[in-house]
C-alpha positions in Angstrom: 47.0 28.2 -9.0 45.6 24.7 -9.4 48.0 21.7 -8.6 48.3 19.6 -11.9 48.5 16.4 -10.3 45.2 16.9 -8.2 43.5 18.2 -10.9 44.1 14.6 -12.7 43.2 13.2 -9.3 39.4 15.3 -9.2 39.2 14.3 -13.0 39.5 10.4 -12.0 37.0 10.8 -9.6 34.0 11.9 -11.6 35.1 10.1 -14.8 36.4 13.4 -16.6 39.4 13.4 -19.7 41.8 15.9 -18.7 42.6 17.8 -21.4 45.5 20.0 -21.8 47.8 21.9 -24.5 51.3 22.4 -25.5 53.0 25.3 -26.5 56.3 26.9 -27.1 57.7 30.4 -26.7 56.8 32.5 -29.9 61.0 33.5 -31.3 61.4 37.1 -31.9 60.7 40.5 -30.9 57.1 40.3 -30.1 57.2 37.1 -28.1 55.0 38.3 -25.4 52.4 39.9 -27.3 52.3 37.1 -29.6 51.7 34.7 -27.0 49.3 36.5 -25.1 47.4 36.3 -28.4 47.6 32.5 -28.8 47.0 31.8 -25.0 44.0 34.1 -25.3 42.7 31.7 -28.2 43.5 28.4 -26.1 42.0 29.7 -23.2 38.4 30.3 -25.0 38.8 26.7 -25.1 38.4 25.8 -21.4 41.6 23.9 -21.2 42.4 22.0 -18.0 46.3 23.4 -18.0 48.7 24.8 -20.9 52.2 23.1 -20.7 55.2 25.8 -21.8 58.4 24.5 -23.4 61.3 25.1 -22.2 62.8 26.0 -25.7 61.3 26.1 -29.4 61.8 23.0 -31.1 65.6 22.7 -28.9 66.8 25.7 -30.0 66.7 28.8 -27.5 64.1 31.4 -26.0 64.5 29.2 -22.6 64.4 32.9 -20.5 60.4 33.2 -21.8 59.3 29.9 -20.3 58.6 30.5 -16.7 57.3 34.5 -17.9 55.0 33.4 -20.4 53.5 30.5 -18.2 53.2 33.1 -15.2 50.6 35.4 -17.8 48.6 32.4 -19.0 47.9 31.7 -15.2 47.2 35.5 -14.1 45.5 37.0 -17.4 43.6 34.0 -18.5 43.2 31.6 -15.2 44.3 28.9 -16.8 46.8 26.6 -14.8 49.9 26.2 -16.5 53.0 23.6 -16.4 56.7 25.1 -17.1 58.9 22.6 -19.0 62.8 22.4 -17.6 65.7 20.7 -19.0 68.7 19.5 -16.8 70.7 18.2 -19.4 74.3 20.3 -18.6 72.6 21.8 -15.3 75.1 22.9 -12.7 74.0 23.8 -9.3 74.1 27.3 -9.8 71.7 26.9 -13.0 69.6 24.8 -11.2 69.1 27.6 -8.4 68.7 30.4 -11.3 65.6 28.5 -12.6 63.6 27.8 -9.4 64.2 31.3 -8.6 62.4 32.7 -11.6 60.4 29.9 -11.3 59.2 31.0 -7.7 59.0 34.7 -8.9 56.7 34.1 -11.3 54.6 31.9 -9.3 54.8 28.9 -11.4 54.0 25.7 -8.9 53.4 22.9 -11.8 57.3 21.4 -13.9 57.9 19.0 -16.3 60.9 17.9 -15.8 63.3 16.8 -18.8 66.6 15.5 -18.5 66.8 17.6 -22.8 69.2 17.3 -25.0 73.0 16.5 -24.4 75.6 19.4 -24.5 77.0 19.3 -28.2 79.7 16.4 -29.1 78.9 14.5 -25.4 77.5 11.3 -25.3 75.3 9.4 -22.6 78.7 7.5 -21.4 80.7 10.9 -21.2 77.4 12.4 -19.3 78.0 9.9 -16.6 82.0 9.4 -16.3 84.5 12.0 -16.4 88.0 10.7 -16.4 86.9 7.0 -15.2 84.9 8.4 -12.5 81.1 9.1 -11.6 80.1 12.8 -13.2 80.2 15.5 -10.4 77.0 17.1 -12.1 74.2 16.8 -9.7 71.2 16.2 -12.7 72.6 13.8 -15.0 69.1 12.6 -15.7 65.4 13.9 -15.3 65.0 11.7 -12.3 67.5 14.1 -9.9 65.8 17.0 -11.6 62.8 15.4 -10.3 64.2 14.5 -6.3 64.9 17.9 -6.5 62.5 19.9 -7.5 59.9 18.1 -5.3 61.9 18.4 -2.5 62.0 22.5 -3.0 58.1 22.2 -3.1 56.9 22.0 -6.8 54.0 19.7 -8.5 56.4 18.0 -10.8 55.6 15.9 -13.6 57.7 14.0 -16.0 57.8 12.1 -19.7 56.7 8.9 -20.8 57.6 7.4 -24.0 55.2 4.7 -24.8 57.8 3.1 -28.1 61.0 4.4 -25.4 63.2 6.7 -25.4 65.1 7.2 -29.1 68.0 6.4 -26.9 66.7 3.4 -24.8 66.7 0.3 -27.0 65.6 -2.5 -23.8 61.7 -2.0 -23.2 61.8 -3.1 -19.6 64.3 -0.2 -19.0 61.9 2.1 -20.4 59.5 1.6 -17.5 62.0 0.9 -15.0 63.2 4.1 -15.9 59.6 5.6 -15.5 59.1 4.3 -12.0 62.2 5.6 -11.0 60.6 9.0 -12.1 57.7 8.1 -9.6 59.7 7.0 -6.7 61.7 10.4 -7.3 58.4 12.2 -6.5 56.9 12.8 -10.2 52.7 12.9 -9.7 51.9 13.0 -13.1 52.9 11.7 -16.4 52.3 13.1 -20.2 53.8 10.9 -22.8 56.5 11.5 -26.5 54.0 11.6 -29.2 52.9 8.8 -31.1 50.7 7.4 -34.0 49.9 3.9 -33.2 47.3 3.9 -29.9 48.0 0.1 -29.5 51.4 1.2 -28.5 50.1 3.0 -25.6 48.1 0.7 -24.6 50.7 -2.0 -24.6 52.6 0.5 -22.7 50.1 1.4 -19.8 49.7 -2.4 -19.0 53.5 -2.8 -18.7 53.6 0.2 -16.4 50.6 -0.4 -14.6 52.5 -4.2 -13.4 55.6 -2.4 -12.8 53.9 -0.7 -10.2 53.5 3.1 -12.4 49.8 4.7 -10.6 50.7 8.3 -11.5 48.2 9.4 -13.9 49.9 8.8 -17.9 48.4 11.5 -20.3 48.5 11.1 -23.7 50.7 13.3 -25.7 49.3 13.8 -29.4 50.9 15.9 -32.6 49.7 16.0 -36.0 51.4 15.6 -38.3 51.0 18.6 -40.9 53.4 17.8 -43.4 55.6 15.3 -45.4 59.2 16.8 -43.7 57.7 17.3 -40.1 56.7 13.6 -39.9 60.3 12.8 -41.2 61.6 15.0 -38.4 59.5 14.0 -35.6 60.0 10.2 -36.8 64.0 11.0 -36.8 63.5 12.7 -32.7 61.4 11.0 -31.7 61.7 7.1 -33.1 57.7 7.1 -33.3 56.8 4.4 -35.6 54.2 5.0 -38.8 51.2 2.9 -39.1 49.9 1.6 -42.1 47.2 4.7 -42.2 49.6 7.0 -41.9 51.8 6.3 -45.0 48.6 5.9 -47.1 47.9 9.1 -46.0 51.4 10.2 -47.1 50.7 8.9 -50.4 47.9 10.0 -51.2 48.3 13.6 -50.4 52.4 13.9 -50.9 51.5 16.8 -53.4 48.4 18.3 -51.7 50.2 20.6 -48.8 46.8 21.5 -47.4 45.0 18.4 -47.6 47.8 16.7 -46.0 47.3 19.2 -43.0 43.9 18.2 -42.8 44.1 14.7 -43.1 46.9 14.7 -40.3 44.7 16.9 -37.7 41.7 14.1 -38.5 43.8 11.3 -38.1 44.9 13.0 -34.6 41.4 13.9 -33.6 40.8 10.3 -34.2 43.3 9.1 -31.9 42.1 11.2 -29.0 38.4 10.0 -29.5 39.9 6.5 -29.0 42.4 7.1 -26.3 39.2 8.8 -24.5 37.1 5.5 -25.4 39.5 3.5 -23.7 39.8 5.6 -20.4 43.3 7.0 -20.3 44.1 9.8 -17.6 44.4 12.4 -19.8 44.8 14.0 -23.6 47.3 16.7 -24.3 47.6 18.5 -27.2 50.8 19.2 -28.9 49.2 22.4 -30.4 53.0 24.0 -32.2 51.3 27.5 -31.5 48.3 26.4 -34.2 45.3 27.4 -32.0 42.8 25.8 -35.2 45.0 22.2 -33.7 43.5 22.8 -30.0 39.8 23.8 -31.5 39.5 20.8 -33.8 40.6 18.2 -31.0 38.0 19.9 -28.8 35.6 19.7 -31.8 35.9 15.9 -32.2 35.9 15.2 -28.7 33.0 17.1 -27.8 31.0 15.6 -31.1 31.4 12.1 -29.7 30.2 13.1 -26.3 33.6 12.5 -24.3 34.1 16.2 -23.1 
């Protein structure tokens, strides 16, 4: 199956907009069928990779990751990217996934440093009892070292406003270039609303030295409490457009779903105008999401 990172590189080279899709594993019973279902849906769609979470929105189904991303790539041909989280990884852990990983044939990782063990802090993560942590992964970049080293396309996260914990801008791509020098090919950025802000941010990393590819990572937002949620997460600012949209649809469930797929579909026409590496699509398992980017992209000729 393809290597992520040289399908950005082929893209480059014949001016093409990568364009790939998120997803997480389906909770329940039927987890499989359902996401054969969806896949099946984002596959009709010619997608240049599907990206699989390593849990639903933080909270479990982490054993489905590396199973599901293994059918996307053998019933649908589609080249898929398995999220992992190192955040409380042991060494032992750390073998468990890359042997599933391996068995399933999945080549292509994001890797995540995730959320913190309950009640533990970043300062806790890194000291225990005055001295440097014993854990081998305290952040993505180790995940990263590692995984490259043990042969896998790896790719990391980019957050163009930083990190909800990082509050020094420099650090933020200090902290990216580390990711590179750790081996990461490829980049696919936190969401956000405001396109400046990328832009802003793929100058700085561009002087720092960043040349992995930096894709795009772009949600809708669908309604009044997921924008407060993601806002919360993430720390993703809201432009002007975006609380007028707010407004004017607070009491209109459906139109506010519509008006925050447009306003997405307008950012990716954009980023594609202003020649970023790449556009993913932070679908939530909403196949009509992935069809409507396509949609817009393809009616303004960039795909």
């Amino acid at each position: 199956m393809r290597n992520v990172a040289r399908i950005y590189s082929s893209a480059a080279q014949v001016a093409k907009k990568p364009i790939s899709f998120e997803v997480f594993p389906p909770k329940g019973d039927l987890t499989h069928e359902v996401a054969r279902e969806m896949a099946g849906h984002l596959a009709e769609l010619h997608p240049d990779f599907i990206s699989v979470t390593y849990s639903a929105g933080g909270g479990g189904n982490k054993q489905a990751t590396a199973a599901i991303a293994s059918m996307i790539q053998d019933d649908f041909a589609v080249p898929t990217v398995a999220h992992l989280t190192c955040a409380g990884m042991d060494e032992a852990a750390y073998e468990r996934a890359v042997s599933e990983l391996q068995a399933f044939g999945v080549h292509n990782v994001l890797a995540l440093r995730g959320d913190l063990p309950q009640g533990e802090t970043d300062t806790q993560a890194v000291h225990q009892d005055g001295e440097m942590s014993a854990r081998p992964f305290l952040y993505a970049r180790d995940l990263t070292q590692r995984l490259v080293a043990d042969g896998f396309c790896v790719g990391g996260a980019a957050y163009p406003e930083g990190h909800v914990t990082c509050f020094d801008d420099a650090a933020n791509i200090c902290h990216l270039k580390q990711k590179q020098d750790a081996g990461a090919s490829f980049f696919i950025t936190q969401l956000f609303f405001d396109n400046e802000c990328f832009y802003r941010f793929r100058e700085a990393a561009l002087k720092a030295g960043v040349s992995a590819p930096l894709a795009c990572g772009i949600m809708p937002f669908l309604s009044k409490a997921q924008i407060q949620r993601m806002v919360f997460m993430c720390g993703a600012s809201l432009p002007a457009p975006i609380i007028k949209l707010l407004a004017r649809w607070e009491s209109d469930p459906e139109s506010l779903r519509q008006a925050g797929i447009e306003y997405a579909c307008n950012q990716l026409v954009d980023l594609a105008n202003h020649g970023v590496d790449g556009l993913h699509v932070y679908t939530m398992n909403q196949p009509d999401i992935a069809r409507a980017a396509c949609s817009a992209l393809r009616e303004s000729g960039l795909v």
